[in-house]
KOLVO-740482 format. One line per 4 residues: number of its first residue (from 1); for each residue z, y, x negated of C-alpha. Coordinates in nm, 2 decimals. Example, Ala and Ser with C-alpha at 12.3 -4.5 7.8 and 13.67 -1.06 7.14 Angstrom:
<atoms>
1	0.78,-0.45,-1.23  0.71,-0.11,-1.37
</atoms>
This chain:
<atoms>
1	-1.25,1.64,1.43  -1.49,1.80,1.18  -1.82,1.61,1.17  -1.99,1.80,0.88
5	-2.34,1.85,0.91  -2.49,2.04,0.60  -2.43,1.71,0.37  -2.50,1.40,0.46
9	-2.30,1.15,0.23  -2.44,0.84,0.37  -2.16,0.55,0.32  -2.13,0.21,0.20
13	-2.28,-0.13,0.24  -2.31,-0.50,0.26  -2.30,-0.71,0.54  -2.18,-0.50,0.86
17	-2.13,-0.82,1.07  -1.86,-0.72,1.36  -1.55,-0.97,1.45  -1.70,-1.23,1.64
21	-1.38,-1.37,1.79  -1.39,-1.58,2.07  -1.46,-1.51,2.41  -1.22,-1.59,2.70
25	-1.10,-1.94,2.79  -1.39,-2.15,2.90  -1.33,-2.42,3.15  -1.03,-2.69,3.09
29	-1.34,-2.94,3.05  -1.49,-2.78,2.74  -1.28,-2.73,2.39  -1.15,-2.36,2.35
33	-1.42,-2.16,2.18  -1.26,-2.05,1.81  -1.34,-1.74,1.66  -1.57,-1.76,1.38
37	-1.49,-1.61,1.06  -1.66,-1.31,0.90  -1.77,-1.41,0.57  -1.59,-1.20,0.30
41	-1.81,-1.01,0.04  -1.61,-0.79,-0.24  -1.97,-0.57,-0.32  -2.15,-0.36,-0.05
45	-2.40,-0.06,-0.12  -2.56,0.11,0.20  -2.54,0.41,0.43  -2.34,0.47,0.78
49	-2.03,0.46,0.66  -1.83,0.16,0.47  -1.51,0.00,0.48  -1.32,-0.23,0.21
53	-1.01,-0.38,0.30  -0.86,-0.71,0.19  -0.99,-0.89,0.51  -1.32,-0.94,0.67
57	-1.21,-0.89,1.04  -1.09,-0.56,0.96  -1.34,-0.46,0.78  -1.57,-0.58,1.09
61	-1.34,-0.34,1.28  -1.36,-0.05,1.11  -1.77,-0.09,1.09  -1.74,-0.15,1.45
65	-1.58,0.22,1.50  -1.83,0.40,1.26  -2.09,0.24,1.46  -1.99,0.39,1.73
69	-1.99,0.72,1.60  -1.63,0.75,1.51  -1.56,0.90,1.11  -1.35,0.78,0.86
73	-1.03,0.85,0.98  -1.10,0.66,1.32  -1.22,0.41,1.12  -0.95,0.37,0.89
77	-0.66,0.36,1.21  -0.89,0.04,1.33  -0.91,-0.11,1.00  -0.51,-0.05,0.97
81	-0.40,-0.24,1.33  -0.64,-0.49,1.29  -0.44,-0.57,0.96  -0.13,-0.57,1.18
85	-0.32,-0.86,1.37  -0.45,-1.07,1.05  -0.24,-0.92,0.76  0.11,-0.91,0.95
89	0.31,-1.02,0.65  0.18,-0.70,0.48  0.14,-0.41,0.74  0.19,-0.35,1.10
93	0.35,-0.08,1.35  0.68,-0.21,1.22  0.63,-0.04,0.88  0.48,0.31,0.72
97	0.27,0.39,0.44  0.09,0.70,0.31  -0.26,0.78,0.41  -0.49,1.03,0.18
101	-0.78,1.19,0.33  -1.07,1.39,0.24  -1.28,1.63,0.42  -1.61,1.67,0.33
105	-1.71,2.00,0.52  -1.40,2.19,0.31  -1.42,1.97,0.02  -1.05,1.94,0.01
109	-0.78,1.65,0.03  -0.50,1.66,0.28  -0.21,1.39,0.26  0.01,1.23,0.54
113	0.38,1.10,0.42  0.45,0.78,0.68  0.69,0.64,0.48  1.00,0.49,0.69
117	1.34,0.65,0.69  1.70,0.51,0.72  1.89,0.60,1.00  2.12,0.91,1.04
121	2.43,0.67,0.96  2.34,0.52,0.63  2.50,0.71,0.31  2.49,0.58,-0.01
125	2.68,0.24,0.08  2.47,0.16,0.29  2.38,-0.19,0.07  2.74,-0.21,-0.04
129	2.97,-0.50,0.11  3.34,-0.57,-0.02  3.30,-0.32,-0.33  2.99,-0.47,-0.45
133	2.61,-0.46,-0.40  2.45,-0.68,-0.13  2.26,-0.96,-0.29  1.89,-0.89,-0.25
137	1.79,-1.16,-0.05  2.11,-1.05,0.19  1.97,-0.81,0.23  1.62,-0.82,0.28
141	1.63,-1.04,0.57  1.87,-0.81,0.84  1.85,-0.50,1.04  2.02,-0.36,0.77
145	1.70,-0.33,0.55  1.50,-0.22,0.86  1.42,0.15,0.82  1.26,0.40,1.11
149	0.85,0.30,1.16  0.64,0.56,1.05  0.27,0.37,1.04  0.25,0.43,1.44
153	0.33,0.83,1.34  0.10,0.82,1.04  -0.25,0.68,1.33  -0.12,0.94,1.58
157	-0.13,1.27,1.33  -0.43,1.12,1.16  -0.59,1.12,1.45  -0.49,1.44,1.60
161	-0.54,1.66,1.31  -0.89,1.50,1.14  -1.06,1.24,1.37  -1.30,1.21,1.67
165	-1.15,0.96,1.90  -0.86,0.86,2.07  -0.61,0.62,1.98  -0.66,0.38,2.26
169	-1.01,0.34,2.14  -0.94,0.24,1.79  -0.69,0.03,1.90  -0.98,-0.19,2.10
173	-1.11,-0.40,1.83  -0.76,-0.52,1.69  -0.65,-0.56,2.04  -0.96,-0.77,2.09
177	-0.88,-0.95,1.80  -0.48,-1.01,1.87  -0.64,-1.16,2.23  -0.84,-1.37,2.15
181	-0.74,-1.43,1.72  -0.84,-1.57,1.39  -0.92,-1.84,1.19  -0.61,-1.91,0.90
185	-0.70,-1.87,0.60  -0.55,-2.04,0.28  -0.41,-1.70,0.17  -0.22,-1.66,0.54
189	-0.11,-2.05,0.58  0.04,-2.01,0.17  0.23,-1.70,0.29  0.39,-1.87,0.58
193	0.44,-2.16,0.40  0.67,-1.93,0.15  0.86,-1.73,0.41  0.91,-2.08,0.66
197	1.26,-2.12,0.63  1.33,-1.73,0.71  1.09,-1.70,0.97  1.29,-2.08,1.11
201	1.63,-1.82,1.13  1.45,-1.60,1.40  1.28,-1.80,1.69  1.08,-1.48,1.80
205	0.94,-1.50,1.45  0.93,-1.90,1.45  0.76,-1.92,1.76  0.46,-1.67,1.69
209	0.43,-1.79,1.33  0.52,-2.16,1.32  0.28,-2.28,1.63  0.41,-2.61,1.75
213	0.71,-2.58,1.50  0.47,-2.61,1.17  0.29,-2.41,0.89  -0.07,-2.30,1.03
217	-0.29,-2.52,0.90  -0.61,-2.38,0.71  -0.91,-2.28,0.97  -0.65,-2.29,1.28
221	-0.66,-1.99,1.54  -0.37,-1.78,1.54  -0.34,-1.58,1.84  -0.09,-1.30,1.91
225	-0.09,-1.19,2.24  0.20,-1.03,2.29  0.08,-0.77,2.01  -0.24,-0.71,2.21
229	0.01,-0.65,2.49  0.19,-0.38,2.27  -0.16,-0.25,2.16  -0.25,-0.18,2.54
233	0.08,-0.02,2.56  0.04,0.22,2.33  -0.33,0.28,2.43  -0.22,0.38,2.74
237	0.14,0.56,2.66  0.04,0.69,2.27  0.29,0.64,2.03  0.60,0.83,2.24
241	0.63,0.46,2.36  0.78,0.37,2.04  0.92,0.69,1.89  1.08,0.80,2.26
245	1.02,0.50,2.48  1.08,0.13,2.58  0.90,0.03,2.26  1.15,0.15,2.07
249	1.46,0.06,2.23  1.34,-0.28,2.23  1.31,-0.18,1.82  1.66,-0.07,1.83
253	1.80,-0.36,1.98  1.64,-0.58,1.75  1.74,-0.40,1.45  2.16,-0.41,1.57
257	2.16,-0.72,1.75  1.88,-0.92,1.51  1.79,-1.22,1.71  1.89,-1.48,1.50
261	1.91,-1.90,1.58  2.28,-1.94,1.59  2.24,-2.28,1.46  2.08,-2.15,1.14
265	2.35,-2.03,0.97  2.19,-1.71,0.85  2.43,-1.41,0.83  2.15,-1.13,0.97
269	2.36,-0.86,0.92  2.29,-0.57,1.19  2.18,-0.20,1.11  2.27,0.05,1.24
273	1.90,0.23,1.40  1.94,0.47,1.71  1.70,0.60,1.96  1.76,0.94,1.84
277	1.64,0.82,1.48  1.32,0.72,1.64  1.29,1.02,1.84  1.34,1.26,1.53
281	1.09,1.07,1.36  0.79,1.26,1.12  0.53,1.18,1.01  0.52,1.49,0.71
285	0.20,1.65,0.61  0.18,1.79,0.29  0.01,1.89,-0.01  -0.12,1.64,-0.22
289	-0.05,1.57,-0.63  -0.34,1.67,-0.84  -0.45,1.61,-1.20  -0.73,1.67,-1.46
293	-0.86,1.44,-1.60  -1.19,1.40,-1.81  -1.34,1.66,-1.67  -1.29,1.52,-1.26
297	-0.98,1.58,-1.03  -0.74,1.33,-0.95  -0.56,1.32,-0.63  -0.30,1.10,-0.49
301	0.01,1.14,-0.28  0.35,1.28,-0.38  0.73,1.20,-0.36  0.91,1.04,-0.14
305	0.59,0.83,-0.28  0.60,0.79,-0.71  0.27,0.70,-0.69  0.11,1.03,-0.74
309	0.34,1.16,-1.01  0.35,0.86,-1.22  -0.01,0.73,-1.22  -0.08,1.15,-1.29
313	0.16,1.18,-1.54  0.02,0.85,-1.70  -0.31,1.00,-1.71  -0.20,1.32,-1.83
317	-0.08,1.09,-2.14  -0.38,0.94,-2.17  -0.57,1.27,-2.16  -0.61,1.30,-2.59
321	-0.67,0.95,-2.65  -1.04,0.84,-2.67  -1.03,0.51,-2.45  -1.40,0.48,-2.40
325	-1.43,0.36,-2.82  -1.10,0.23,-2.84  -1.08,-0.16,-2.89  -0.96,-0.35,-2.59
329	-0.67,-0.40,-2.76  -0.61,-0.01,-2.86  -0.71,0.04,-2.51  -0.43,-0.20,-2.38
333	-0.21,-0.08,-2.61  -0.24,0.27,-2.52  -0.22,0.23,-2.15  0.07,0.00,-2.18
337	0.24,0.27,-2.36  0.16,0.56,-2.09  0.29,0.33,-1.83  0.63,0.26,-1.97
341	0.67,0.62,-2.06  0.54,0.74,-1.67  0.80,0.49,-1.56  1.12,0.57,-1.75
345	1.00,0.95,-1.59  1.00,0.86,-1.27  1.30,0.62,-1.24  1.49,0.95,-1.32
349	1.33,1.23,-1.13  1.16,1.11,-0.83  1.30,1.08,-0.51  1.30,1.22,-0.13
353	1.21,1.59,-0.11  1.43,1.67,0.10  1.70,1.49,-0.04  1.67,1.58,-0.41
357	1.50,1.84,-0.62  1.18,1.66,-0.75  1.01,1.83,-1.03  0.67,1.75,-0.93
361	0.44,2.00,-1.09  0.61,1.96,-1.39  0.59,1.60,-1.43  0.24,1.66,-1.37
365	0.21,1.96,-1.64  0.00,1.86,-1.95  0.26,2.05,-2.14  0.52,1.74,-2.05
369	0.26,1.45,-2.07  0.17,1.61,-2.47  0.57,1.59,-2.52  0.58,1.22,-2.39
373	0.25,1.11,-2.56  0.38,1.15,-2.95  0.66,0.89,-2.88  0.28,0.67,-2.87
377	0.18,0.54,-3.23  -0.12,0.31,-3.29  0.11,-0.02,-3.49  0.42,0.02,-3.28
381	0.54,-0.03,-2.97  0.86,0.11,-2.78  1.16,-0.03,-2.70  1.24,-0.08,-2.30
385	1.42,0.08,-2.13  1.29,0.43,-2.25  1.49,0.74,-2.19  1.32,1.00,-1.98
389	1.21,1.31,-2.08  1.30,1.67,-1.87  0.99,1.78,-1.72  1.17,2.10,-1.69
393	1.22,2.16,-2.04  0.96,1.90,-2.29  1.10,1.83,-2.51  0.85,1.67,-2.82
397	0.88,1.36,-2.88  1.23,1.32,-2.71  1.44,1.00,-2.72  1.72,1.13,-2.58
401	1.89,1.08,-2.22  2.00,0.72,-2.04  1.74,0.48,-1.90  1.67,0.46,-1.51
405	1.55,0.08,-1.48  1.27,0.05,-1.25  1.41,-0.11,-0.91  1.27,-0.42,-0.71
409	0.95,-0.34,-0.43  0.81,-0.61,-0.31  0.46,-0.66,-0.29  0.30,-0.77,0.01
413	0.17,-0.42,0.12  -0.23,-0.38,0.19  -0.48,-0.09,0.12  -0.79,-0.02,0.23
417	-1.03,0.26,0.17  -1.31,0.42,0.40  -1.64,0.68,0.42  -1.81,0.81,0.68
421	-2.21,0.91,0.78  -2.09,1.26,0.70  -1.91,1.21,0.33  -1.56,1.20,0.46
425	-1.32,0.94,0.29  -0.99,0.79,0.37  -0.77,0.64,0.09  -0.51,0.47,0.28
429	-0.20,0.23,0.19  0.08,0.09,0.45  0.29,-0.19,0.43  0.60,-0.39,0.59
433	0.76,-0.42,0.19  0.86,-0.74,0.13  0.59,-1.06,0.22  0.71,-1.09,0.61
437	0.91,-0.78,0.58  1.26,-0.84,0.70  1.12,-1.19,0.87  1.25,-1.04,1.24
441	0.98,-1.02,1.48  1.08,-0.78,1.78  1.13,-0.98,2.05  0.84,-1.02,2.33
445	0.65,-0.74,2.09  0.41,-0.94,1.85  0.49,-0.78,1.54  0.77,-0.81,1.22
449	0.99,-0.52,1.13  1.01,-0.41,0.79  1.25,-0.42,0.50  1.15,-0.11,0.31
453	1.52,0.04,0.30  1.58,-0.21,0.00  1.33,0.00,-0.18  1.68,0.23,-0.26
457	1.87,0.17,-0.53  2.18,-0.01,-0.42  2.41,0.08,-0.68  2.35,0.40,-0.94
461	2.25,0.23,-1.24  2.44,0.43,-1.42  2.74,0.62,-1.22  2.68,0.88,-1.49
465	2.39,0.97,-1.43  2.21,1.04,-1.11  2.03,0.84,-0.91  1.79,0.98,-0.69
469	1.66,0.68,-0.50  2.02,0.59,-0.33  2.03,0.61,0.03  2.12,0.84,0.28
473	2.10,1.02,0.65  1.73,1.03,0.70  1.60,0.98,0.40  1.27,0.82,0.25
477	1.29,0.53,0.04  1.08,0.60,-0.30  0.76,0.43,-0.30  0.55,0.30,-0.56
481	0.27,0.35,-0.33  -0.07,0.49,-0.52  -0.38,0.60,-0.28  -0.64,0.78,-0.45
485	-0.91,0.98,-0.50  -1.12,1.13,-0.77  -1.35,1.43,-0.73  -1.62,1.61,-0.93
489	-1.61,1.93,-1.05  -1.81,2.03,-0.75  -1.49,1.80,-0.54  -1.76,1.60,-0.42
493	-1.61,1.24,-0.38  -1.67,1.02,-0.73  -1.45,0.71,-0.62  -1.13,0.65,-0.42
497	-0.89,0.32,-0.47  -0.58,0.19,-0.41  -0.38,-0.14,-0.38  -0.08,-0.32,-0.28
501	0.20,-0.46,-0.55  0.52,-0.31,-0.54  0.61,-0.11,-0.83  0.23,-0.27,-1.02
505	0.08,-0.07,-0.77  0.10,0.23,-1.00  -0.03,0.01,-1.29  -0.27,-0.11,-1.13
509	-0.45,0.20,-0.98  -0.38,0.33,-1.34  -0.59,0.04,-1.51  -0.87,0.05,-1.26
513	-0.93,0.38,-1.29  -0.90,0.35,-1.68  -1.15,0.08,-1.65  -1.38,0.30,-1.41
517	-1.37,0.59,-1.58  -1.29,0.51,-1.96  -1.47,0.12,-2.00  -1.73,0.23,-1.77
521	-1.72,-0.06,-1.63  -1.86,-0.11,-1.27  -1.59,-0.08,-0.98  -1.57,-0.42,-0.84
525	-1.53,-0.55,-1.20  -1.28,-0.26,-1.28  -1.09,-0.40,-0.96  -1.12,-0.79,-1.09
529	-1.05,-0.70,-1.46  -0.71,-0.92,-1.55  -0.43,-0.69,-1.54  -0.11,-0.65,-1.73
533	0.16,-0.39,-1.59  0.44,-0.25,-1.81  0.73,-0.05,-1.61  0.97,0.01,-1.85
537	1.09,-0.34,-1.89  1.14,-0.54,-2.18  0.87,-0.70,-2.15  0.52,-0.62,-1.98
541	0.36,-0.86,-1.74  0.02,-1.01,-1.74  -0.23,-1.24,-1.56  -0.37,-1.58,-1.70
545	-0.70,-1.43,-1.80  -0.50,-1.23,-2.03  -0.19,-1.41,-2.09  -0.43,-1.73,-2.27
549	-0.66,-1.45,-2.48  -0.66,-1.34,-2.79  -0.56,-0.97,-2.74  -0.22,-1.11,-2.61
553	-0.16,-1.22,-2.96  -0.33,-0.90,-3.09  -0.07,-0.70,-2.91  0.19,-0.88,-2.98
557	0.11,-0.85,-3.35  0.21,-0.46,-3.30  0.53,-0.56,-3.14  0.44,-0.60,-2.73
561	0.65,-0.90,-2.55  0.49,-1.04,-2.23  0.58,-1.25,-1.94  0.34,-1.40,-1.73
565	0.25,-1.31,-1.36  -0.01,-1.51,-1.20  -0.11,-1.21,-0.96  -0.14,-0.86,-0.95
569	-0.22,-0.64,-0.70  -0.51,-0.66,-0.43  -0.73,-0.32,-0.49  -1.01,-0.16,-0.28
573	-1.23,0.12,-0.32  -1.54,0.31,-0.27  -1.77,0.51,-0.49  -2.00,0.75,-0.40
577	-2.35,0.71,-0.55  -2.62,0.98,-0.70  -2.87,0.86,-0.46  -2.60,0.95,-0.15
581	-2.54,0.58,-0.06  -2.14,0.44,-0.09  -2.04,0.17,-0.30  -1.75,-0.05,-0.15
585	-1.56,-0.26,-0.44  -1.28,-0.55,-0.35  -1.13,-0.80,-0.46  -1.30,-1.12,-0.63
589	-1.06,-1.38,-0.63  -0.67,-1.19,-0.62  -0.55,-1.25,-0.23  -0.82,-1.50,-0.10
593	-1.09,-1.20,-0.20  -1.13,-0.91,-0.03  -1.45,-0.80,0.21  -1.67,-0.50,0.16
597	-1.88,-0.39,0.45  -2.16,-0.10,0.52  -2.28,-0.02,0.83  -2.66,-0.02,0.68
601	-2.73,-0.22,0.40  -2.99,-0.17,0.12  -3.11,-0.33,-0.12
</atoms>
């Protein structure tokens, strides 16, 4: 790929320190050598490139690939499978995602859909049993929730059309750290503590992540070998071993015959994946979404993902209001407002592309956002669930039309965000769905598949009106999934972000950008800033910091109604600073904290 050379964007920086896992098994007389955690920092400032993920070995990996020349893209494919090693509740090659880059030497943004698709067979039944919708938790944990893997697609086209090394090389550090592995953490022993009695219905799964029969404990190794196995594989095959080869048959096989403990009980009901559905398998690059606003450019991914459309549309809404002197509650207020209105939008017009005709620009048209915003007053608050708006023709002020309720996503995706030496950035999001995705763990292959076909609607909400998110032959799930980023009017780089969370993932790229932009506040407080996330539901939800304050009973003065939700989302991002270093912003506290890293740190 392009390695620009007439700007140098340095990157960002903190501590650069590469996985230190442990080296091979000493001799029987001396105690296995455990790997040694990387110590998590959420603030880095430097140059050489930078990396902020939710997890300190990755990070380590992706430094470890921009110090060896590689650029943001390479980078961000290392960062991703070393995720699949330490994160494997969230992400893996058993899932998709959607991966944002930009280039520095066009100053442009390109986009990469890797969402998953449902096989060739499903129609809109597919979640339907005896006349009636599958219970959720039915269906989450069976090959019928299992859709085609597009994150092993997504590396392979990244790679091919924008980076500088090979996939086997990338692949080195995660394989490395799969080998050899890594120390629990609370964060990872909690999550397998929550999913124990699924993961105790597959012994593939049980084996791998109940050691010994129990819950990890807390500053344990985990090691995965058989995923550094699968690694080698498709360092030395390339991803045809999974989309055409004896990668993905195994897939197949696991996904109609799920390998489930006969004595459990559990009712894993099959799918109905093919070979040919792997082999027919694209990743899609297209254009991204792109918005004004304040004077920058906003870009972000569009359908099958909502992200881009809704979090645009949003700040489209947002465009005539004043946030930076509005009082925090006026502020909340208003951006509570935008996000409910976004949302009863999008549960009505977006879907697959290619399944159903998606009026993107015009959901992003300032035309339709200045229609949308008068239904906003300053001592009232609307009633959930809103009726959407036409895009097509705005209508001001509109109330007309039936409500689309915002369906289930679960929220145990992962995002990280990269820059390069040479001013290239990678905004990238990819997830399993569900914590421990469908909780089946390919047999022999190291890593879960995922459950993101429950991300259709299962029954039209309303058989009179249509539904664009039901399944069918091929098609993409809709995704809440948000990766971002901003330029200047020069489209120089100002900040990129994004985070896991379901359907909050839109909310919560919406705030942090609001905070970052509007409250000036720094990034990494933007990113820790409590949270509240309103998606055309009765009631919005919001974290302890702002559940116990004294703006919750401000709002609620106007009329807001809130439930409490000790946790949402898990953002990263970098910004890119006047003096040409980066800026790399995670997480505080939410998920353990996450770890920013720079190749060279300064002061």
């Amino acid at each position: 790929m392009r390695r620009p050379g007439a700007r140098k964007l340095a990157v960002l920086a903190v501590s650069a320190a590469v996985v230190s896992v442990g080296a091979a098994a000493p001799p029987t007389a001396q105690p296995e050598a455990k790997p040694r955690p990387v110590q998590k920092v959420p603030l880095a400032v430097g140059y050489g490139g930078a990396v902020a993920s939710v997890d300190a070995d990755a990070s380590a990996a992706g430094i470890e690939v921009l110090k060896q020349g590689g650029n943001a893209v390479d980078a961000a494919v290392a960062t991703a499978a070393a995720l699949g090693v330490t994160e494997p509740y969230s992400a893996g090659i058993g899932g998709g995602g959607y991966f944002v880059y930009y280039d520095a030497r066009s100053r442009t943004v390109h986009t990469i859909d890797g969402r998953e698709t449902a096989p060739r067979t499903a129609d809109s039944s597919l979640f339907v049993e005896n006349g009636k919708p599958l219970a959720f938790a039915d269906a989450v944990t069976s090959g019928l929730s299992v859709g085609t893997p597009g994150t092993p697609a997504t590396w392979q086209t990244a790679l091919d059309h924008w980076g500088t090394k090979r996939l086997g090389a990338v692949l080195k550090p995660a394989q490395k750290l799969a080998r050899d592995g890594f120390t629990v953490d609370e964060t990872f022993r909690s999550q397998t503590a929550d999913n124990e009695a699924r993961f105790r219905y597959f012994p593939d799964t049980a084996k791998l992540f109940l050691p010994g029969g129990k819950v990890p404990a807390v500053g344990s190794t985990l090691k995965n070998p058989d995923l550094a196995r699968t690694y080698q594989e498709l360092a030395a095959k390339g991803v045809g071993a999974i989309y055409q080869g004896d990668l993905g048959k195994d897939i197949v096989k696991t996904v109609n015959h799920p390998p489930v403990d006969p004595k459990s009980g559990w009712n894993a009901r099959p799918g109905k994946l093919s070979t040919k559905d792997l082999a027919a398998y694209r990743a899609k690059l297209q254009a991204p979404t792109q918005t004004s606003y304040r004077g920058l450019r906003v870009y972000s991914i569009a359908p099958s993902s909502s992200g881009g459309t809704t979090v645009g549309e949003a700040l489209n809404i947002l465009q005539r209001t004043d946030l930076s002197t509005a009082s925090e509650v006026q502020y909340l207020h208003h951006y509570i407002e935008a996000s409910r209105i976004a949302f009863a939008d999008r549960g009505r017009w977006v879907g697959d592309p290619a399944f159903e005709n998606v009026p993107t620009k015009q959901l992003l048209s300032q035309k339709f956002a200045d229609s949308r915003a008068c239904l906003i007053k300053d001592d009232a608050v609307l009633t959930s669930p809103l009726a959407p708006g036409d895009p097509r023709h705005p209508e001001a002020c509109s109330r007309g039309g039936t409500a689309a309720p915002t369906t289930y996503e679960g929220e145990n995706t992962t995002h990280l965000t990269v820059a390069d030496r040479w001013g290239n950035v990678v905004a990238y999001t990819l997830t399993i769905e569900q914590t421990g995705g469908s909780g089946i763990t390919v047999p022999g292959r190291g890593f879960l598949l995922n459950n993101e076909l429950t991300d259709f609607s299962f029954a039209p909400a309303n058989p009179a009106v249509h539904d664009p998110n039901l399944p069918g032959p091929g098609k993409r799930p809709r995704s809440s999934i948000s990766p971002t980023i901003v330029l200047d009017r020069l489209d120089r780089p100002v900040v990129a972000l994004g985070s896991p969370g379901g359907a909050t993932i839109i909310t919560t790229v919406l705030q942090t950008l609001t905070g970052f932009l509007d409250r000036h506040l720094s990034l990494v407080d933007a990113i820790a800033a409590p949270r509240a996330s309103q998606r055309n539901a009765a009631q919005t939800e919001l974290e302890p910091a702002l559940y116990d304050s004294v703006v919750k009973k401000q709002l609620e003065a106007i009329g807001h109604s809130f439930t409490l939700n000790p946790e949402i989302g898990a953002a990263t991002g970098i910004q890119s600073l006047p003096d040409g270093r980066w800026l790399a912003a995670a997480e505080k506290v939410r998920r353990g904290g996450g770890s920013a890293m720079v190749v060279n740190p300064s002061p």
